[in-house]
N, C-alpha and C positions, 0 to 999 in steps of 0.2 A: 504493500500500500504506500508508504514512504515514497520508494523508487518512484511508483506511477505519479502522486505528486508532485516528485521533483521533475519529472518530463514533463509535467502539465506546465509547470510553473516557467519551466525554461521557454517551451515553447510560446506561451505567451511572451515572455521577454522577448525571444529573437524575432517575433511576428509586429511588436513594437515599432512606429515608425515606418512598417512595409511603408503605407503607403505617401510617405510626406514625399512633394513636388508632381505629386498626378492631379494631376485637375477632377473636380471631385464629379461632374457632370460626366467624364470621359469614367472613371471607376464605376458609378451607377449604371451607364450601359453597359457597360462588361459584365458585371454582377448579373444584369437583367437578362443577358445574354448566356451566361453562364447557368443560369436558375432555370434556365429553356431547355441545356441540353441533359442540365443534372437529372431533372422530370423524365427523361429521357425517349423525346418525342423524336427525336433524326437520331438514331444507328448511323454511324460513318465508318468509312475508310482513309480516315485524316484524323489528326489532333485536334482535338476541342481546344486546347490552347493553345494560344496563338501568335502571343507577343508579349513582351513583358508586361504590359496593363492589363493582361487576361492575366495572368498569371499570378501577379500581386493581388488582383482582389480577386483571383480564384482562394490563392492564400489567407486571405485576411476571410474571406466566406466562407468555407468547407475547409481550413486545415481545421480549426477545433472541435467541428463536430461530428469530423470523420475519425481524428486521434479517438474522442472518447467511445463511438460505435466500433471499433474495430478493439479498443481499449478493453471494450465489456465482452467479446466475442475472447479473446485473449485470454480473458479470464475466467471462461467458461470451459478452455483446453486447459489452461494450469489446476482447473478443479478437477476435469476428467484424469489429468496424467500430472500430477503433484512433483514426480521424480525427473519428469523428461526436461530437458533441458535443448535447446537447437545451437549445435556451434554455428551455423550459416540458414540465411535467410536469404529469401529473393524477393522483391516484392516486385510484383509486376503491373502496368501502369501506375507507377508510383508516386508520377508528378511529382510535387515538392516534397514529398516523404514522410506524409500524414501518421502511414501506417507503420512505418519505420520509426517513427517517434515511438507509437504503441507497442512497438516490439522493444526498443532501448528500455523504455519503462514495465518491463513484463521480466526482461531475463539481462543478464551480466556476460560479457564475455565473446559473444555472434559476432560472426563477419557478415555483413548484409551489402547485398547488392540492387539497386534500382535502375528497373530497366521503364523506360521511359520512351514516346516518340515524339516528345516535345522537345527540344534543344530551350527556350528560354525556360520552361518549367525544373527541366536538371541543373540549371544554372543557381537559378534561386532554391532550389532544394541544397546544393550543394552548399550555397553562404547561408544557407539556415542551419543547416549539419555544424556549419563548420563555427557556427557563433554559440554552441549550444553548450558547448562544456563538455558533453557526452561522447567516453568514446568510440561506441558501437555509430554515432552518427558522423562524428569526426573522419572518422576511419572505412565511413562508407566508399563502394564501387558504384558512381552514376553513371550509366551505359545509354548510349540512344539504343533502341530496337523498336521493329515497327509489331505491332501487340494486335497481331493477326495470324493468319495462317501460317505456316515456315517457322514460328517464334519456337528458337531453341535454348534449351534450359542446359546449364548442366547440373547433377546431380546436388542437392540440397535438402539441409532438415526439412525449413518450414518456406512455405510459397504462401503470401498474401498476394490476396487480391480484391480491392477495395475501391467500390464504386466505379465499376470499369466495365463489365457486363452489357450496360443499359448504353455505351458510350460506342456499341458493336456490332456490325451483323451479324444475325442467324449464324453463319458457317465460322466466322472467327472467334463469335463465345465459344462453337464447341470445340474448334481448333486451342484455345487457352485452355478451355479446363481440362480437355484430356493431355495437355503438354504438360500441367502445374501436376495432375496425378499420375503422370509418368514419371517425375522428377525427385517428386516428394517424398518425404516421409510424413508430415504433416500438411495440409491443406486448409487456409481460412478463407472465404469466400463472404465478402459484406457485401450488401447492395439498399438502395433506397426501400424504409419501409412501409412499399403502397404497395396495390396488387400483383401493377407489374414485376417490380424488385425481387415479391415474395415468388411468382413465376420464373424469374431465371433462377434464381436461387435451388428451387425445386429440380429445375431441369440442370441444375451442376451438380444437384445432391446424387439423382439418378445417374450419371456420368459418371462422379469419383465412387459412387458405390460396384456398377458395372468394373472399373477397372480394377475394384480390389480392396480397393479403401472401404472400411467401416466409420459410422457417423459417430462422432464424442460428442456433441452436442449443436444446437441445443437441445436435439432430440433425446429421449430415452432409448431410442431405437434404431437399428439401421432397414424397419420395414417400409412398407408405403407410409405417407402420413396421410393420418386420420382424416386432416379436413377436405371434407368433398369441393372439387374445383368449384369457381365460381361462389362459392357460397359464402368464405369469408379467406383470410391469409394471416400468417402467421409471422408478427413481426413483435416487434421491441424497441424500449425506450431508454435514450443515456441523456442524463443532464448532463450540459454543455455551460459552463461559467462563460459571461459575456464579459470581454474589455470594453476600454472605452474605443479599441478602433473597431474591435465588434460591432458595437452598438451604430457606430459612425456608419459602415459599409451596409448592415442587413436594415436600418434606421429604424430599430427597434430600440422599447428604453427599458423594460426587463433586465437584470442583471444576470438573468439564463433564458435558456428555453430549452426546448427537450427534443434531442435526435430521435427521431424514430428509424428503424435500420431491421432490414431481415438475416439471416448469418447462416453459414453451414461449416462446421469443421468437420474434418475427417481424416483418420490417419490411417499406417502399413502396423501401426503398435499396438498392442493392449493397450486398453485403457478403461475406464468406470465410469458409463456415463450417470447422471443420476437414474435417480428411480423415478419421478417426475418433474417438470419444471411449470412454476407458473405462465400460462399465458396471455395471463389480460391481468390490470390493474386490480390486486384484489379491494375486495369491497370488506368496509369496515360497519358494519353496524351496530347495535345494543347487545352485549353478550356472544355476537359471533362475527366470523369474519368467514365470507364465501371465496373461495380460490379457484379460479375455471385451471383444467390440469392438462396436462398431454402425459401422459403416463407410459409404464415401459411394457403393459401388455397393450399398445397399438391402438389407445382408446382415447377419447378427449371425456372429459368427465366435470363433476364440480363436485370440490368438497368443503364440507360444513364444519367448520371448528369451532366447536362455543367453549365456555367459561369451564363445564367440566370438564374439560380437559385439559384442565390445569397449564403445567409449562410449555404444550403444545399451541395452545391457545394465545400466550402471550411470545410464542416464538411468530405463531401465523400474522399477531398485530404488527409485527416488525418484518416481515415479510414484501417482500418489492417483487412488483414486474420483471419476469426473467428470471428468480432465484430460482434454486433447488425445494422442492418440497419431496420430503420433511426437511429441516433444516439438518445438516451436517451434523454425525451422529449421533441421529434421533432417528431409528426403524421405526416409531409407531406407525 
């Protein structure tokens, strides 16, 4: 927890001042332009980023609240596999190195590489690396590669890939993900969490399951999931702390807001996933508190924790969106 803190805290220092001498009319089309493709209505065959003004207020907009959604997916692998640790990471479309921050803040010690098809996005990733104090980000490899079909990996622990999906066609998502599960031993996969997000997500989970990999989370299970299509998706929520160039860029005046993000981890290792994870906000009312579940017999369910049930009870009041139910060793 410390560690992730102190990546949170850097990152906001080195994100300080991104944007002083941009004209602030020219940043808000960017941003507005960038919030078009992040929704992810045009699949390309090109970079979303485009020039260093896309770039710094892609930075100043999406590095904080893609660090903390990929932040909380990270940490859903360090609770499936406690002991594994990754000497090398790759993160793939890395851009400014959101997810690489999330990873300096998770583990000690990685050599991490970003592979990138932006040239001004690996630029400013690299003086955000390199201002950060950290040496997993100091010490990074920025590569241009183009994050489509042909994309060659070589052998590595863990492969992020974060908010990149929806940025793709059809043949080049599935060109990535089956290169990142050919590659890996571990596999995290974030994307926006709206329907569509929660659909490719689905469709990488079936892919790194086909080629071998079993699901650590946030599923209980590596079977079909539960939710019938169309009818609802399955996503999550990371508070995201807003600075003041936050606040400046998204012209929000909240001192947070809350990422919503859908996630698939999957690994070549053992691992524990829980036994079920909440997936909706639970509901707190007079003597009980209802938890809608995805459980690890292949079910979606609700369950009822009231007052008699003593420390359970008051474990489910402190219970958050995403956690593990029951709480961490607690079999009731």
């Amino acid at each position: 927890m410390n560690a992730t803190l102190s990546t949170a805290e850097a990152l906001r220092a080195a994100l300080a001042g991104l944007l002083d001498g941009l004209p602030p009319k020219q940043a808000t089309q960017a941003v507005d332009r960038l919030i078009a493709n992040y929704r992810g209505t045009t699949p390309t065959d090109a970079p979303v980023l485009r020039d260093r003004s896309d770039v710094a207020a892609y930075a100043a907009y999406r590095m904080p609240a893609t660090f903390e959604a990929v932040r909380s997916a990270l940490a859903a692998l360090r609770e499936a596999a406690p002991e594994w640790t990754p000497a090398t990471h790759t993160d793939i479309g890395g851009g400014t190195g959101a997810a690489s921050w999330a990873v300096a803040g998770a583990w000690e010690g990685h050599r991490t590489t970003v592979l990138d098809w932006a040239d001004p996005a690996l630029v400013l990733g690299r003086e955000l690396a390199g201002a950060s104090g950290i040496d997993a980000l100091r010490t990074a490899d920025w590569r241009r590669a183009r994050i489509a079909a042909g994309l060659e990996l070589d052998p590595t622990d863990l492969v992020t890939v974060s908010y990149v999906l929806g940025e793709l066609t059809a043949a080049a998502r599935t060109a990535v993900v089956d290169t990142a599960a050919a590659a890996a031993q571990a596999v995290v996969i974030v994307e926006p969490g709206t329907p569509d997000g929660y659909a490719r997500i689905i469709e990488a989970r079936d892919r790194l399951i086909a080629a071998g990999l079993t699901v650590a989370a946030p599923c209980p299970h590596s079977e079909a999931c539960p939710i019938e299509p169309g009818t609802d998706w399955c996503h999550f929520s990371a508070r995201v702390s807003r600075s003041s160039l936050h606040r400046q860029v998204k012209g929000g005046s909240l001192p947070y807001e809350d990422e919503k993000f859908s996630y698939v981890v999957a690994t070549r290792f053992a691992t524990e996933p829980v036994l079920a994870r909440v997936t909706r906000k639970p509901q707190i009312r007079k003597g009980q508190v209802l938890l809608d579940l995805c459980t690890r017999d292949e079910a979606l369910k609700r369950s009822t924790v009231t007052k008699r049930h003593g420390e359970l009870y008051r474990a489910a009041r402190d219970t958050a969106w995403g956690d593990a139910w029951p709480p961490p060793g607690d079999d009731a």
